[in-house]
Structures are given as C-alpha cells and as structure tokens.
C-alpha positions in Angstrom: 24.6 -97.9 63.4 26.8 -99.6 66.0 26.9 -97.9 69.3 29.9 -98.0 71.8 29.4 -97.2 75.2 32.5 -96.8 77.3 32.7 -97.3 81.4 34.4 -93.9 81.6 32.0 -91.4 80.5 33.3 -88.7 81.8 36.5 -89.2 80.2 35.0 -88.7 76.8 36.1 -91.2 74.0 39.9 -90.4 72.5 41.0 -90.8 69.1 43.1 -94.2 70.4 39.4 -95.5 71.0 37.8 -94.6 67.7 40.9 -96.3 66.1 40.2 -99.3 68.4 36.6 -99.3 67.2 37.6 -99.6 63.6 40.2 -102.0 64.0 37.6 -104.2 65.6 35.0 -104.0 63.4 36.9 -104.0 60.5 38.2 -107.7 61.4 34.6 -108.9 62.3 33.3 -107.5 58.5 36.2 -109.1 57.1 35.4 -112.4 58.8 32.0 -112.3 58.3 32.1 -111.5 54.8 30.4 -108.4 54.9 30.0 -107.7 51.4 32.0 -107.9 47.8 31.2 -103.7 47.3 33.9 -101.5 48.8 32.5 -99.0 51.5 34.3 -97.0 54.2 33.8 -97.9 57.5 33.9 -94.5 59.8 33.8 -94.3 63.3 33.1 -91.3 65.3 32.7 -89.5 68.5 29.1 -87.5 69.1 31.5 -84.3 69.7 31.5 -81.4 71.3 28.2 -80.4 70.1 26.2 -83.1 70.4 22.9 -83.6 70.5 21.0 -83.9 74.1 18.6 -87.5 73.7 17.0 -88.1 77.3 16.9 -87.9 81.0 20.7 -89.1 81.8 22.1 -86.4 78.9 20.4 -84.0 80.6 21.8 -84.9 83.8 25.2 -85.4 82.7 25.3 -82.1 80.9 23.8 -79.5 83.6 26.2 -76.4 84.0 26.8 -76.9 79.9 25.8 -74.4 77.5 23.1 -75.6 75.1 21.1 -74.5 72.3 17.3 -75.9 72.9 14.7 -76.0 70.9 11.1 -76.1 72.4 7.3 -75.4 71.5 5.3 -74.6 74.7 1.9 -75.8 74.6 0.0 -72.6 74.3 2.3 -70.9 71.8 1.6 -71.6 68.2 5.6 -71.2 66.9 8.5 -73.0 68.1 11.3 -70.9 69.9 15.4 -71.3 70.1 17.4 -70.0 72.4 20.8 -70.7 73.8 21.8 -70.7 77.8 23.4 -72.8 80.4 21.7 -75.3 81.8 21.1 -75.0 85.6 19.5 -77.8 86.7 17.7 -81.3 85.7 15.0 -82.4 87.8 13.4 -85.9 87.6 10.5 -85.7 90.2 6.7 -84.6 89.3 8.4 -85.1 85.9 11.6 -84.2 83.8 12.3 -80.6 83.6 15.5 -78.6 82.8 15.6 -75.1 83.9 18.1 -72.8 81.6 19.8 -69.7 82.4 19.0 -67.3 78.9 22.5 -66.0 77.8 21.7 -63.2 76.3 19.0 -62.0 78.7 20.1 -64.0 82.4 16.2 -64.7 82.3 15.4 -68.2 83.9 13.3 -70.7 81.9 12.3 -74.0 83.7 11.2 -76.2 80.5 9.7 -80.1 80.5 11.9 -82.6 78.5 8.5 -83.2 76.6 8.2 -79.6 75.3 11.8 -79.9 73.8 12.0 -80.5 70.6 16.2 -80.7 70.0 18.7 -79.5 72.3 22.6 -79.6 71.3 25.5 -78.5 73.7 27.3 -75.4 71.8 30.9 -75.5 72.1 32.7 -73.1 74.4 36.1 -72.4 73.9 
C-alpha cells in the first residue's frame, strides 16, 4: 500500500488529488514495467469514517464523533459505544475522554484499552 501524506491536513484530500495520485503512479508502473497481468490501480481517501490509528488522530479528531471500541482491564467483554470526543491528553500517558451520546455520561479511556475507534459521519 502506498501512502500519501499531504502538507494541508486539514484540508482533507480532493478528488483533483486522488486523480493526481493515479496519474502518477500509473506513469512510474508503466515505466517500471510493473507487470504483463492487467490490475486496476485504485486510489482512495480514508473518508469520512475512518479509522482512528494513534496519538496525532486522536488529537486531530477531538470534538468529532466516534464509534470506539475498548476492553477495560477488569471487564471480561469488550464494549462499543459512540460519543464525541472531548479531549486527548498525552501526559502520565494517552487518554481520550468521550462524551456518551446516548447517555451524556463522561468516559476518560487510555489509547491502550482501545481496541478500534472510527469517526461516524455526521451530516
């Protein structure tokens, strides 16, 4: 997988740039004779739903709605729920802390009890 990172994050990437992208990498394939097979060469933003990685997403994302994913130590299942995120902190170690949507309770969770967290689309 080839990854593009632009200088203008918060822009977002347009369709003019994923068009870009595969102009570009189609000529280098070509040129460095990729292959005889045929295959399709897709490029892609992560969209609105993506999918929260580390620290920096976190950061980047905090007033966002998300769906996480996290298994506290002492509890046996893993739980899901969906809220805005409030707040990333970095220091005595990463934590989010997410505002519950359907209940307005307050959850402060460590980045190493999530499991998966993807920003929901709000319209």
């Amino acid at each position: 997988m080839l990854r593009l990172v632009l200088d203008r994050p918060d822009e977002g990437i347009t369709l003019a740039d994923c068009e870009a992208v595969s102009r570009q990498a189609s000529a280098v394939l070509d040129v460095a004779d990729f292959g005889r097979a045929r295959y399709t060469l897709e490029v892609s933003s992560p969209g609105l739903d993506r999918e929260l990685y580390g620290p920096k997403d976190y950061a980047r994302f905090v007033g966002r709605l998300a769906r996480v994913t996290f298994q506290a130590p002492e509890a046996k299942t893993k739980r899901t729920i969906t809220g805005r995120l409030e707040s990333f902190r970095e220091e005595g170690g990463c934590e989010i802390e997410v505002r519950i949507a359907d209940t307005g309770e307050r959850l402060v969770l460590p980045l190493s009890q999530i499991q998966k967290a993807r920003l929901e689309i709000e319209l």
